[in-house]
N, C-alpha and C positions, 0 to 999 in steps of 0.2 A: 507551414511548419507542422510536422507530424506530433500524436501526442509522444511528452516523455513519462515514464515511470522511474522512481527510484525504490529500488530493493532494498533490502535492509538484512542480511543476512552474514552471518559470517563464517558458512562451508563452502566454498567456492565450486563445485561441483553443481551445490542444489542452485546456487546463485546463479550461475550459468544455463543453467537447464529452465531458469524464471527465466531468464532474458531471449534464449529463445522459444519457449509459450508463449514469451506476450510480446514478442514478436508476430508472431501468427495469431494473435487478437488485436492486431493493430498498430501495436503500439511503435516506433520509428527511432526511440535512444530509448537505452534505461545506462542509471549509472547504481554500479554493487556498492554499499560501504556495508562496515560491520560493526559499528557503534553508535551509542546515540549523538557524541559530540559529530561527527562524519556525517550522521543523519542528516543535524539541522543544517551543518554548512552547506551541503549539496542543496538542502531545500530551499533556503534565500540565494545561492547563486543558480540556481532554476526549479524554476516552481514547477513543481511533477504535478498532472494530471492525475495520479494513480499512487500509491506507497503499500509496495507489500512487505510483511513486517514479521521474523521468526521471533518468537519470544525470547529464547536466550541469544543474545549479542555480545560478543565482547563489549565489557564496562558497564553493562548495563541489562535491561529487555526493552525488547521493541515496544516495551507499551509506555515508557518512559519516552522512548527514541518518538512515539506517534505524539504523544502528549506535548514534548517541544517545539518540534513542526508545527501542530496546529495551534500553539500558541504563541506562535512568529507567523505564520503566514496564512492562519483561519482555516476553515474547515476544506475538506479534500477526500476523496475519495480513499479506502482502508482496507485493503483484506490479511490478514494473518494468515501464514505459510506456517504452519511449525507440528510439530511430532507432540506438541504440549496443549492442546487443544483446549486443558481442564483450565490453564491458567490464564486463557484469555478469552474463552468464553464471556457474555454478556461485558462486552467493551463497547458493545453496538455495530459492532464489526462484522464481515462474513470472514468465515475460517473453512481452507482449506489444511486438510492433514498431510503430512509426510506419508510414505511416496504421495507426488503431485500426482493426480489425474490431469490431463488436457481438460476433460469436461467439466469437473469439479470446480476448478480455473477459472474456466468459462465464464460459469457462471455466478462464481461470486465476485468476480472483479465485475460484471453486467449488474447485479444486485447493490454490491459498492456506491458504482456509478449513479445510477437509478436511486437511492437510500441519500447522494449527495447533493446530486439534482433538488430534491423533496425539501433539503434541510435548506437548502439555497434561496426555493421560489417554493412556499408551504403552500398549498391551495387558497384560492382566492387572494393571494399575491399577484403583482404584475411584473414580470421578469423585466419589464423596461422601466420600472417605477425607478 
């Protein structure tokens, strides 16, 4: 089974345009919602690999919308999509800004990954322990 990512956005154009980017970084389903009540449901009926997250959402911002996810289903990969960059800076997250770059993309959903890996198995942990 390929990874999923769930989006969190609620312009459907931009949402669209994340679903195929990370389609071409891998990813094999993403599901859109644009709230944070939609967020958590999707996350406990499939745990995403990936959550990218625009700050303002309907009902809410994504940094509430990331904040319930991972205190129902523990830590996971983060990157922030949004035009609002000041307001979610240091969340410990990588942010990319509105327009998306492909590259920028790239590589903060790689850094994500990588920053979630770390927190999972910190050095001189044993990933089989």
């Amino acid at each position: 089974m390929g990874k999923h990512a769930l989006i969190i956005e609620d312009e459907m154009l931009i949402a669209l345009e994340l679903e195929m980017l990370l389609g071409d970084l891998g990813f094999s389903s993403c599901e859109i919602v644009d709230s944070p009540a939609e967020a958590l449901a999707s996350a406990l009926a499939h745990h995403p690999d990936l959550v990218t997250a625009d700050f303002r959402i309907v009902g809410g911002t994504g940094i509430e919308a990331v904040a319930a996810i991972t205190g129902a289903v523990g830590a996971l990969p983060v990157v922030y999509v949004t035009g609002n960059d000041d307001m979610v800076r240091g969340q410990g997250w990588p942010v990319v800004n509105k327009p998306i770059a492909f590259s920028k993309l790239a590589q903060a959903c790689e850094r994500a990954c990588w920053t979630d890996a770390q927190a999972a198995h910190p050095p001189g942990s044993s990933p089989h322990a």
